[in-house]
HTML snippet that shows the backbone in 3Dmol.js (N, CA, C, O; Angstrom):
<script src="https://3Dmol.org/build/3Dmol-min.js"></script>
<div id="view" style="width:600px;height:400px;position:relative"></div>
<script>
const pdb = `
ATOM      1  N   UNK A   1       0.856  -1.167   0.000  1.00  0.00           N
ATOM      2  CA  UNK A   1       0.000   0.000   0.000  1.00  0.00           C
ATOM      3  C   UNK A   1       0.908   1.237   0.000  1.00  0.00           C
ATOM      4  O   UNK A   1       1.950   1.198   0.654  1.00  0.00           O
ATOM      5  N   UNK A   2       0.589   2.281  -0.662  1.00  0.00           N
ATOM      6  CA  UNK A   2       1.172   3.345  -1.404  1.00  0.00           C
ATOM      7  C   UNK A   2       1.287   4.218   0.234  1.00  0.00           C
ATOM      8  O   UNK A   2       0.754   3.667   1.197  1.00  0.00           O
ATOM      9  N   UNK A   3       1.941   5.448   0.413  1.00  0.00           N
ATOM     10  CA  UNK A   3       1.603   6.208   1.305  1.00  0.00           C
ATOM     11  C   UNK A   3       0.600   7.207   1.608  1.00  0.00           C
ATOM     12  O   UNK A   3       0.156   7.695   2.647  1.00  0.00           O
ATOM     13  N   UNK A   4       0.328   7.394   0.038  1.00  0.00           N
ATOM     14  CA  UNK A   4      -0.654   7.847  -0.673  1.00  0.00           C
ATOM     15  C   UNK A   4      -1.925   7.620  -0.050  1.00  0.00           C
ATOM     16  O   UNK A   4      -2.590   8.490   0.513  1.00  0.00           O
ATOM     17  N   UNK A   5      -2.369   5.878  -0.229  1.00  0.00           N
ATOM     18  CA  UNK A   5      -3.585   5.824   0.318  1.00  0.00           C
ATOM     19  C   UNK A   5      -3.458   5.495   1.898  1.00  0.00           C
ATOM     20  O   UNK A   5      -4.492   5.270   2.526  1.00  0.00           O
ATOM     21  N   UNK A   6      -2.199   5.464   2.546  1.00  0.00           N
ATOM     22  CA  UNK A   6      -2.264   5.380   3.889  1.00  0.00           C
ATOM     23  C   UNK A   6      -2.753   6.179   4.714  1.00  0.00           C
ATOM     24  O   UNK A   6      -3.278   5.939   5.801  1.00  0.00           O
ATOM     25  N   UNK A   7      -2.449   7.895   3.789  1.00  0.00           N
ATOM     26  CA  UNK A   7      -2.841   8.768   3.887  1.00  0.00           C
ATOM     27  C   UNK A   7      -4.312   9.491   4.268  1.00  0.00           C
ATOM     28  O   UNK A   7      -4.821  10.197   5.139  1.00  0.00           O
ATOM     29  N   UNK A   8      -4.684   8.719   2.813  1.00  0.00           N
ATOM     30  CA  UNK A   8      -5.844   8.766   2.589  1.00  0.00           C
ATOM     31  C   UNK A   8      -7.147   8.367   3.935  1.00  0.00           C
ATOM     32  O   UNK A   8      -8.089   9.008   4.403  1.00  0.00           O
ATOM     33  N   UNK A   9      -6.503   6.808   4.224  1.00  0.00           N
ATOM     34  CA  UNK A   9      -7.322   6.315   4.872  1.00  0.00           C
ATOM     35  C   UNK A   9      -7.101   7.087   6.739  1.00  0.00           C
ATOM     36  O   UNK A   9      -8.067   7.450   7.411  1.00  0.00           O
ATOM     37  N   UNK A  10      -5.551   7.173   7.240  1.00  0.00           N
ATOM     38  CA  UNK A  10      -6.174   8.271   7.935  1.00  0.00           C
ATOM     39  C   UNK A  10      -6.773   9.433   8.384  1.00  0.00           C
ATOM     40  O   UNK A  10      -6.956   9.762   9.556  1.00  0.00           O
ATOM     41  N   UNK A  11      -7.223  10.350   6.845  1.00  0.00           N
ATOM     42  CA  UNK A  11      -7.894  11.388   6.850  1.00  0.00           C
ATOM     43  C   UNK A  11      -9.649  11.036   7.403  1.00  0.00           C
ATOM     44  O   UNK A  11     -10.460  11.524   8.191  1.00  0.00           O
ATOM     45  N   UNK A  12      -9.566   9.728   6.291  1.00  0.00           N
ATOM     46  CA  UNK A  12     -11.020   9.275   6.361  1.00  0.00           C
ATOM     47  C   UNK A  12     -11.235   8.975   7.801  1.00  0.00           C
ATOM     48  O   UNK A  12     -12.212   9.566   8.259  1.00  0.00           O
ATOM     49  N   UNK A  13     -10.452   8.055   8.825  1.00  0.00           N
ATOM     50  CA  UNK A  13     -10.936   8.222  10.161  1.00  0.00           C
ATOM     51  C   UNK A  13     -10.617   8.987  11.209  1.00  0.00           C
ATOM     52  O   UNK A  13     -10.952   8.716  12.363  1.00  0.00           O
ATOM     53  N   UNK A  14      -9.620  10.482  10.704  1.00  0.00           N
ATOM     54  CA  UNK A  14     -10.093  11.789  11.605  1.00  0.00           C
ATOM     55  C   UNK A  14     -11.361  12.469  11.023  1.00  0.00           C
ATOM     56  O   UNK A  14     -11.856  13.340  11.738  1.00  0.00           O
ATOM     57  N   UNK A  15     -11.913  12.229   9.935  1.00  0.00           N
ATOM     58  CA  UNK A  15     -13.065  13.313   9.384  1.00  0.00           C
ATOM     59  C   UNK A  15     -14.042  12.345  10.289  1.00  0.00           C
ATOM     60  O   UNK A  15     -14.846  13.048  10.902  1.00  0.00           O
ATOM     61  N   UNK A  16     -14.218  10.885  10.566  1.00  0.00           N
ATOM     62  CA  UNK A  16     -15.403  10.512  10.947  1.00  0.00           C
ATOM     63  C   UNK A  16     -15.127  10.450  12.480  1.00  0.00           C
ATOM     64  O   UNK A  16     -16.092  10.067  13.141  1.00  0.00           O
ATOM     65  N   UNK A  17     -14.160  10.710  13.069  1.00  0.00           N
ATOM     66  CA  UNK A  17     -13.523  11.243  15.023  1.00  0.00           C
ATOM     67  C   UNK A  17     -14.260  12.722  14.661  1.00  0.00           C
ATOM     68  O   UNK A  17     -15.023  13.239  15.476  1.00  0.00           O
ATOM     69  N   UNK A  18     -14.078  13.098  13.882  1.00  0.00           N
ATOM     70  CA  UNK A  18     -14.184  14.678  14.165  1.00  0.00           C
ATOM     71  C   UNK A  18     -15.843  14.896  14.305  1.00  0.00           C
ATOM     72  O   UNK A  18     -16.398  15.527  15.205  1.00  0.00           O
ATOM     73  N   UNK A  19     -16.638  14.055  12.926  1.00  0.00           N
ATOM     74  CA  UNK A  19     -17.808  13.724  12.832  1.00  0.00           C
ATOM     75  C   UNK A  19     -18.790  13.780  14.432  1.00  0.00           C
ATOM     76  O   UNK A  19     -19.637  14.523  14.927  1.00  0.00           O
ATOM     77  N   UNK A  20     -17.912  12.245  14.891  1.00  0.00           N
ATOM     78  CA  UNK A  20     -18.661  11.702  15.494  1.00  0.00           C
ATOM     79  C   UNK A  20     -18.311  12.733  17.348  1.00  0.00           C
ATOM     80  O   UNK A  20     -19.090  12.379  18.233  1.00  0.00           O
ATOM     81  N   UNK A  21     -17.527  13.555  17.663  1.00  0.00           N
ATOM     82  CA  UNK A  21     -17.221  13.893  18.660  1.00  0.00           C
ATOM     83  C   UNK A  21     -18.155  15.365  18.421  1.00  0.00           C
ATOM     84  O   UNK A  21     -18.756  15.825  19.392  1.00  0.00           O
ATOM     85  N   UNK A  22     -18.218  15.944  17.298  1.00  0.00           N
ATOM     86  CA  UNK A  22     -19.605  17.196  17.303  1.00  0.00           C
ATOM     87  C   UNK A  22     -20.560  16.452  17.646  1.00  0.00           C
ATOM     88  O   UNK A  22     -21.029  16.547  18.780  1.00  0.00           O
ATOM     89  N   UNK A  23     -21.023  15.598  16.775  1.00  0.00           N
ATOM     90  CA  UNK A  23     -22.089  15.129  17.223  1.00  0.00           C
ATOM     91  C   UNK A  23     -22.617  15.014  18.826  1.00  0.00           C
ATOM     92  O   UNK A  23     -23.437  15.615  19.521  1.00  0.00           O
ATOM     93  N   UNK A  24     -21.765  14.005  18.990  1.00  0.00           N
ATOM     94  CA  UNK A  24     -21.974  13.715  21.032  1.00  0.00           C
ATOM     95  C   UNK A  24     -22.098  14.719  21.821  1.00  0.00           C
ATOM     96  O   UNK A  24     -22.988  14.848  22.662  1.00  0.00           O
ATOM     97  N   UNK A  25     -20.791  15.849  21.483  1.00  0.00           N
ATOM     98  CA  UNK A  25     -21.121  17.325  21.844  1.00  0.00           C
ATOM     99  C   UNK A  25     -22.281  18.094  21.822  1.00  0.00           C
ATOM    100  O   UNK A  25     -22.735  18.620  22.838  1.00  0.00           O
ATOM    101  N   UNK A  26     -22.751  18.182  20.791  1.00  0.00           N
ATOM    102  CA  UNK A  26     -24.131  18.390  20.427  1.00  0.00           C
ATOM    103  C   UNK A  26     -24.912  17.716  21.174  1.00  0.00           C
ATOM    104  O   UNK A  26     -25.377  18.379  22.101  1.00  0.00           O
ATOM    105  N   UNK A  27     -25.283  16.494  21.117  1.00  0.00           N
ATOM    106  CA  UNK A  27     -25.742  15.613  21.835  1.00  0.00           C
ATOM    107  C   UNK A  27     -26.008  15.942  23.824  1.00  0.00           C
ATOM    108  O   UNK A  27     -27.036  16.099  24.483  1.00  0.00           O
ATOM    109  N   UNK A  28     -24.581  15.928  24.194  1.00  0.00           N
ATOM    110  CA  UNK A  28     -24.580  16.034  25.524  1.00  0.00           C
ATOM    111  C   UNK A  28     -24.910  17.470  26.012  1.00  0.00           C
ATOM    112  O   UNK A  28     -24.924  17.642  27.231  1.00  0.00           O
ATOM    113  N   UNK A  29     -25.129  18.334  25.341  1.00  0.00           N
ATOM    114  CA  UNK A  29     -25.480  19.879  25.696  1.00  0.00           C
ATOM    115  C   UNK A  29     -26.528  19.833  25.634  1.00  0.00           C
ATOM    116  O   UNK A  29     -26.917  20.173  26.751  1.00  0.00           O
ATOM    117  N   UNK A  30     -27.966  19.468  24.585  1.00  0.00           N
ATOM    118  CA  UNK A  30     -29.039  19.295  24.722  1.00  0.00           C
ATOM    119  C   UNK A  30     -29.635  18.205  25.439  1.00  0.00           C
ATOM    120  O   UNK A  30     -30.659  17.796  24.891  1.00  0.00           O
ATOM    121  N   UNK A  31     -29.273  17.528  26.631  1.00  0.00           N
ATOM    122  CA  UNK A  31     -29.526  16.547  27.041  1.00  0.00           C
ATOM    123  C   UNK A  31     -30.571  17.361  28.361  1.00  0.00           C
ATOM    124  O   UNK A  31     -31.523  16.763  28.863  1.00  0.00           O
ATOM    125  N   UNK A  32     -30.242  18.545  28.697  1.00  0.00           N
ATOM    126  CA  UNK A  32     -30.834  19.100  29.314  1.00  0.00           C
ATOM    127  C   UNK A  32     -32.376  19.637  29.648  1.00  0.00           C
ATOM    128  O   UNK A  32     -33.115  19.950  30.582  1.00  0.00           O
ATOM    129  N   UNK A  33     -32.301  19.476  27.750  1.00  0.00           N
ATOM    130  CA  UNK A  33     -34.015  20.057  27.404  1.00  0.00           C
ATOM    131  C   UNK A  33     -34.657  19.218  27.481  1.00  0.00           C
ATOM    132  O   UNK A  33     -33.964  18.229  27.721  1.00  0.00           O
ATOM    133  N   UNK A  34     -35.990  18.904  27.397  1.00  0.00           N
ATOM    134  CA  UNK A  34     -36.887  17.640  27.123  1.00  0.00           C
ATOM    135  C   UNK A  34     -37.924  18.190  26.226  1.00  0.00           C
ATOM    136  O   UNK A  34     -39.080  17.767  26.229  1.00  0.00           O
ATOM    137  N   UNK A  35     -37.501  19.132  25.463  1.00  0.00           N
ATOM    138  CA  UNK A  35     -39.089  19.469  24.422  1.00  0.00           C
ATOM    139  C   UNK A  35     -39.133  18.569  23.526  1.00  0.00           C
ATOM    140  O   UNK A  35     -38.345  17.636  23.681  1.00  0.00           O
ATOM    141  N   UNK A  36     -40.028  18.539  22.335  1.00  0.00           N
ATOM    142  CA  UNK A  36     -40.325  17.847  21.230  1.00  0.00           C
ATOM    143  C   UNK A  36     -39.429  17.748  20.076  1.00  0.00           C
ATOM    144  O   UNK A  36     -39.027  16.770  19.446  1.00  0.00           O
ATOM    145  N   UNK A  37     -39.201  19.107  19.949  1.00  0.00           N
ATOM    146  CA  UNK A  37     -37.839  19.081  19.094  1.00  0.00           C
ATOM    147  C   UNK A  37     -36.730  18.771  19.229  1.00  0.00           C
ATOM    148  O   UNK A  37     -36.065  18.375  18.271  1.00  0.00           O
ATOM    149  N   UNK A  38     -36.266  18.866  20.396  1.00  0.00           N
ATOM    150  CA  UNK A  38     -35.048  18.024  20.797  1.00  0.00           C
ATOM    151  C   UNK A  38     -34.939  16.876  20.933  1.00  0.00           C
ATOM    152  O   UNK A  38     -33.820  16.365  20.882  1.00  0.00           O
ATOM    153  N   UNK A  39     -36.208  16.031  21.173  1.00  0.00           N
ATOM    154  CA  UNK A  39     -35.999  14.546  21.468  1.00  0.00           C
ATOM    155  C   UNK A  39     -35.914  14.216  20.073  1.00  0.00           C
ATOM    156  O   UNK A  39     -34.816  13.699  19.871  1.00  0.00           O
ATOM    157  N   UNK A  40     -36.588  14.291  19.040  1.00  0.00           N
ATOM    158  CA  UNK A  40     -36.763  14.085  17.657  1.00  0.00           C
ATOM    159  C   UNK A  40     -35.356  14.021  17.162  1.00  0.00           C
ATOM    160  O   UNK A  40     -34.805  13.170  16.465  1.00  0.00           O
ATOM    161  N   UNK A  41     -34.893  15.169  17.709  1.00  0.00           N
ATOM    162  CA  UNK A  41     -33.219  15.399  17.293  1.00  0.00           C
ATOM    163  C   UNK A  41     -33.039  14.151  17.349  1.00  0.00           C
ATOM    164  O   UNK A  41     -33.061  13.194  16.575  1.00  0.00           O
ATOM    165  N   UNK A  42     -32.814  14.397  18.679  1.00  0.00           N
ATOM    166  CA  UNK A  42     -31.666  12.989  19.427  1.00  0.00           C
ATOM    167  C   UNK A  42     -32.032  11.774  18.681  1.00  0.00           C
ATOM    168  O   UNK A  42     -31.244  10.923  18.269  1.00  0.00           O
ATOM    169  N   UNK A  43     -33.529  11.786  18.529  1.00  0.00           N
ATOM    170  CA  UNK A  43     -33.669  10.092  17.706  1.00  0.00           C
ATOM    171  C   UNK A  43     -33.245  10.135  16.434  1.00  0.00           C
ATOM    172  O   UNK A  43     -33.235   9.132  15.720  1.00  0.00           O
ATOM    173  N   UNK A  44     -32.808  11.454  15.995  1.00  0.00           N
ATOM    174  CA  UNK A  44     -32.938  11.203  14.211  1.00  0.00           C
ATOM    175  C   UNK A  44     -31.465  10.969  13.846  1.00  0.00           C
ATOM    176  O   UNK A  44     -31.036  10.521  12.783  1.00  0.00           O
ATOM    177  N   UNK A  45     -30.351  11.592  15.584  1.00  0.00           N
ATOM    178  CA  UNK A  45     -29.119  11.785  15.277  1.00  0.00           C
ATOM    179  C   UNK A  45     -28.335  10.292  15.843  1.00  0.00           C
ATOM    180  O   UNK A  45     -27.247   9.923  15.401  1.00  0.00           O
ATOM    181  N   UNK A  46     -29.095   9.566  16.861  1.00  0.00           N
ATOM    182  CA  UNK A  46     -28.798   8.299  17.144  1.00  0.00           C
ATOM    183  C   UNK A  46     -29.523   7.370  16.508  1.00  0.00           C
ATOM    184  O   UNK A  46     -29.599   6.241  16.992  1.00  0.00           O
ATOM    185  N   UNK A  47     -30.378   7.797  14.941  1.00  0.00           N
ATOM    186  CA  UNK A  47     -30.689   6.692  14.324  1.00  0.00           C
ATOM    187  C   UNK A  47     -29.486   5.955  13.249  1.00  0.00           C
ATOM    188  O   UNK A  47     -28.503   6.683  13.117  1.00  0.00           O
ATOM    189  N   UNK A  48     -29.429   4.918  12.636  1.00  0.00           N
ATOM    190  CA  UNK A  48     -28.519   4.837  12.073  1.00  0.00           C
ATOM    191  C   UNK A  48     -28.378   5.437  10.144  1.00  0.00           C
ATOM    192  O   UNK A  48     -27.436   5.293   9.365  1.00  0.00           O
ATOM    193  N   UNK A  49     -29.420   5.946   9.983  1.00  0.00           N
ATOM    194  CA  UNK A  49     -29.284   6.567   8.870  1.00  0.00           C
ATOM    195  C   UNK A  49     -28.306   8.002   8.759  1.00  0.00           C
ATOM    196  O   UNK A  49     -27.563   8.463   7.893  1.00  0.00           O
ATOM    197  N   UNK A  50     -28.712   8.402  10.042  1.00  0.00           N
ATOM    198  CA  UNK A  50     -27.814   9.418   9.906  1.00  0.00           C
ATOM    199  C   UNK A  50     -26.336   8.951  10.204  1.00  0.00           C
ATOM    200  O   UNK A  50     -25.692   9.368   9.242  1.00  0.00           O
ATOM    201  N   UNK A  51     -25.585   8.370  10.958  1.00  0.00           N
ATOM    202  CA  UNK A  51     -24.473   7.673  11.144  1.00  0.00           C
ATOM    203  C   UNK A  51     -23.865   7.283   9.441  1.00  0.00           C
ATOM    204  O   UNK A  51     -22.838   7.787   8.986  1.00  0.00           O
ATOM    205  N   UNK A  52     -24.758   6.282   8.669  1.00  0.00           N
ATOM    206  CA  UNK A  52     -24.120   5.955   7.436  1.00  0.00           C
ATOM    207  C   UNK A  52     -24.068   7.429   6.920  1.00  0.00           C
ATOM    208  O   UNK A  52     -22.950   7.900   7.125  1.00  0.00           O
ATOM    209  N   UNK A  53     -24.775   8.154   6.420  1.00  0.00           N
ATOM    210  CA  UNK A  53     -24.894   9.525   5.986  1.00  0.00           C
ATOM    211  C   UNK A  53     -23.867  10.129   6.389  1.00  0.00           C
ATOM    212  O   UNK A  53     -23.126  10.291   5.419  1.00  0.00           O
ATOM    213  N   UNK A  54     -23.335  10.641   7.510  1.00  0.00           N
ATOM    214  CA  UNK A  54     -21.813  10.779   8.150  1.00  0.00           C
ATOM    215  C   UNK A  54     -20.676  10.264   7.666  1.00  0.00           C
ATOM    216  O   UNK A  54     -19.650  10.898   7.416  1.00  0.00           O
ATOM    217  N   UNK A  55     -20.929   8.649   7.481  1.00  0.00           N
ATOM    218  CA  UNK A  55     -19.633   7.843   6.865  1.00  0.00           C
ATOM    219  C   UNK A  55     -19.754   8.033   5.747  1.00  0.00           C
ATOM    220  O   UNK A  55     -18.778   7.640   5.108  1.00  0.00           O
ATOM    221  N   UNK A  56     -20.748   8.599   5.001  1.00  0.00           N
ATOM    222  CA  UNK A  56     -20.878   7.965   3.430  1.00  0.00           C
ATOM    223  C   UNK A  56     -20.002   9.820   2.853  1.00  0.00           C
ATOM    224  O   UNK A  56     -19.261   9.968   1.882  1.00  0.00           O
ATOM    225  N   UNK A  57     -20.456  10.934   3.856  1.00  0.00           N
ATOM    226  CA  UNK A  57     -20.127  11.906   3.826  1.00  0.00           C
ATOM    227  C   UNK A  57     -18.680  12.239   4.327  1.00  0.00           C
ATOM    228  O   UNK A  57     -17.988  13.179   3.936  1.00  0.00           O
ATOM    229  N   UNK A  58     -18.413  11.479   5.084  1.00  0.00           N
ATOM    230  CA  UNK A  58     -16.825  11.457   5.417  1.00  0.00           C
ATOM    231  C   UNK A  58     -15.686  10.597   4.324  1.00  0.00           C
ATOM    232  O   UNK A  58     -14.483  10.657   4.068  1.00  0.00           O
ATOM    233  N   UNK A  59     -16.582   9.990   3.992  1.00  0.00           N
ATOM    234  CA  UNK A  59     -15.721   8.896   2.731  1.00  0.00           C
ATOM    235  C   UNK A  59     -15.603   9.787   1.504  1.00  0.00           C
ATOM    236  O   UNK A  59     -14.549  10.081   0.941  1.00  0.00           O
ATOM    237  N   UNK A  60     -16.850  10.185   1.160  1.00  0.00           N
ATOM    238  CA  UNK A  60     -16.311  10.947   0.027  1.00  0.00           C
ATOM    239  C   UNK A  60     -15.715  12.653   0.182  1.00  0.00           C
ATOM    240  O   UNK A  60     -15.306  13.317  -0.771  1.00  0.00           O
ATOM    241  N   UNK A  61     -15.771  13.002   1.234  1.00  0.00           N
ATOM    242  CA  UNK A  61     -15.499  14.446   0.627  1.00  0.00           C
ATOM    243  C   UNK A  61     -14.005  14.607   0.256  1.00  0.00           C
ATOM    244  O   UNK A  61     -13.606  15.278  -0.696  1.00  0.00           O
ATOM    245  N   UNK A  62     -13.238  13.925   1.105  1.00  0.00           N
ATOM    246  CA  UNK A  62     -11.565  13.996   1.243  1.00  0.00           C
ATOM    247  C   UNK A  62     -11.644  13.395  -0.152  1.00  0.00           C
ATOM    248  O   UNK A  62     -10.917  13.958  -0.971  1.00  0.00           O
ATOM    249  N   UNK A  63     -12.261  12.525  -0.536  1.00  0.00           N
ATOM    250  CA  UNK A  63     -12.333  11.445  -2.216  1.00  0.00           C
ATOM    251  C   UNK A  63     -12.672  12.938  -3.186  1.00  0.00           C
ATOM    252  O   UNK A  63     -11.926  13.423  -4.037  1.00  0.00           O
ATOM    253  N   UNK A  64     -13.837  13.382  -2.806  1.00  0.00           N
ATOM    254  CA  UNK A  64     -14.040  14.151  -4.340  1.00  0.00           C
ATOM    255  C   UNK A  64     -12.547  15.366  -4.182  1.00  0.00           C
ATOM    256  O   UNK A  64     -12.114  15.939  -5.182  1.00  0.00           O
ATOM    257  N   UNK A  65     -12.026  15.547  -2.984  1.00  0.00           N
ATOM    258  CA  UNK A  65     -10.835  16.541  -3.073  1.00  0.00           C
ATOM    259  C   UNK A  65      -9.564  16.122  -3.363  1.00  0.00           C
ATOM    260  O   UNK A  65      -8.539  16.804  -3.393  1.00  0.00           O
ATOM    261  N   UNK A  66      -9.723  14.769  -3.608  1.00  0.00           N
ATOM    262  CA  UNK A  66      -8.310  14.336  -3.850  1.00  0.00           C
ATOM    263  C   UNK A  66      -8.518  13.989  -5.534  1.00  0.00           C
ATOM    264  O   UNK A  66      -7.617  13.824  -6.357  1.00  0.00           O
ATOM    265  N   UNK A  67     -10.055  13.934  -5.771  1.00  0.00           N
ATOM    266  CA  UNK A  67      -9.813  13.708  -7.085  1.00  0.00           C
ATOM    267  C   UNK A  67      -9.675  14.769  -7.958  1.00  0.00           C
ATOM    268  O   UNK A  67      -9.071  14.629  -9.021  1.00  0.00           O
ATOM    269  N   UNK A  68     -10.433  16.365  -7.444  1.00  0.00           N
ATOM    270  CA  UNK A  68     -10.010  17.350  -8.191  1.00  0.00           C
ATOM    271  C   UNK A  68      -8.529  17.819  -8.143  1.00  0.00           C
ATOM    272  O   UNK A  68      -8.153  18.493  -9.101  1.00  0.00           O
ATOM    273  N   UNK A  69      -7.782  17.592  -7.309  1.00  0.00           N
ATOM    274  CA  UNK A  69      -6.568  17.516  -7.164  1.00  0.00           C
ATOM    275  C   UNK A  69      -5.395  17.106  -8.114  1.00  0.00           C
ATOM    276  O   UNK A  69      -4.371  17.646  -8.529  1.00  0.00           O
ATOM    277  N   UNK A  70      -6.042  15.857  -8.269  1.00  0.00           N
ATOM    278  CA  UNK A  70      -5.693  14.702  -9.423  1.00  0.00           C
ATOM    279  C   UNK A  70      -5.686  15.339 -10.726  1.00  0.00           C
ATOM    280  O   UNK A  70      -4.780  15.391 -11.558  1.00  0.00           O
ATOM    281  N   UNK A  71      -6.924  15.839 -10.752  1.00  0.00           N
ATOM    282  CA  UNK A  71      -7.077  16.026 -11.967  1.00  0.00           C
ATOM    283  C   UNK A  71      -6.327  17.288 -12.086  1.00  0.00           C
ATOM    284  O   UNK A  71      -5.301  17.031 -12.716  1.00  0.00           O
ATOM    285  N   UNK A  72      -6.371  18.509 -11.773  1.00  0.00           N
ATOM    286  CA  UNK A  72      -5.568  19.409 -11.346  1.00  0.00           C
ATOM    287  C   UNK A  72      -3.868  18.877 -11.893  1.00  0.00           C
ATOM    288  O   UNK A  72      -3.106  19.388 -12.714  1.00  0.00           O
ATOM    289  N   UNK A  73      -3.748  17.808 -11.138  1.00  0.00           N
ATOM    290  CA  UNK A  73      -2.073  17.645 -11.628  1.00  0.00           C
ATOM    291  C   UNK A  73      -2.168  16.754 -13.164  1.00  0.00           C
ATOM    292  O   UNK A  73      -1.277  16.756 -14.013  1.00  0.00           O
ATOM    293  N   UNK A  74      -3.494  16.005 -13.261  1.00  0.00           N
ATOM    294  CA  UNK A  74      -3.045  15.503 -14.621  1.00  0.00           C
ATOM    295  C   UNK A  74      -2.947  16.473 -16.084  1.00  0.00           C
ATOM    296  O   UNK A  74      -2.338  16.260 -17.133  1.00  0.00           O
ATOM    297  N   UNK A  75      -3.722  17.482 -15.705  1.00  0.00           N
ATOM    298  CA  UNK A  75      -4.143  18.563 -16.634  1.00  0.00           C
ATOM    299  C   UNK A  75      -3.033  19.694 -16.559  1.00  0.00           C
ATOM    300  O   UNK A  75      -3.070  20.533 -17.460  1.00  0.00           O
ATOM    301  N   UNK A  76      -2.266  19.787 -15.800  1.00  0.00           N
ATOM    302  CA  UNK A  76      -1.026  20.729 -15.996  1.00  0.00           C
ATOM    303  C   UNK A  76       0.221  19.761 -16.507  1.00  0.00           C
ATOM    304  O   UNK A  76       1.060  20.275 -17.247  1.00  0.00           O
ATOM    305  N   UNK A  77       0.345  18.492 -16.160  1.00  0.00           N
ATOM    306  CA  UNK A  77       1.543  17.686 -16.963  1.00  0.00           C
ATOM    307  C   UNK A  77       2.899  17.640 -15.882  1.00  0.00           C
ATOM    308  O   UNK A  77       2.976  18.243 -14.812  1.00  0.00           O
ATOM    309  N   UNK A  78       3.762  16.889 -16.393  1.00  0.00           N
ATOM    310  CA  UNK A  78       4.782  16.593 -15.818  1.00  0.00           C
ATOM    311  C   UNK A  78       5.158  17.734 -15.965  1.00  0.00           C
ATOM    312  O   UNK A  78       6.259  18.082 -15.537  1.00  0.00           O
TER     313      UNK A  78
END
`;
const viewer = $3Dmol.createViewer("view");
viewer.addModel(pdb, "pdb");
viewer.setStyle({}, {cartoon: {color: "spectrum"}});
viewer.zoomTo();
viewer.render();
</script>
């Protein structure tokens, strides 16, 4: 494996640490309230759709920036 994608892959699991520690943050500050809207939160943010949505959003963004990148260096040349 290249360093390249070693790289890669630890970006991908600080973007989903970084993800997942707002979240909880978020999480543990409104733990205080009990209205309607907040509980809704909490269920919609400890459901697991939103979690994949997170990963699926942490997987690609560093991906679509490494690919304009790419392309960036293939389009200027050696």
């Amino acid at each position: 494996m290249s360093v390249y994608w070693f790289e890669l892959i630890l970006v991908l699991i600080l973007f989903i640490l970084i993800g997942a520690a707002i979240t909880l943050a978020i999480l543990f500050f409104l733990k205080k309230y009990n209205k309607g809207v907040v509980k809704s939160l909490i269920n919609f943010v400890t459901s697991k759709g939103f979690w994949l949505s997170v990963l699926i959003g942490a997987i690609l963004g560093p991906l679509s920036v490494a690919l304009v990148i790419w392309i960036a260096l293939y389009v200027e040349g050696p």
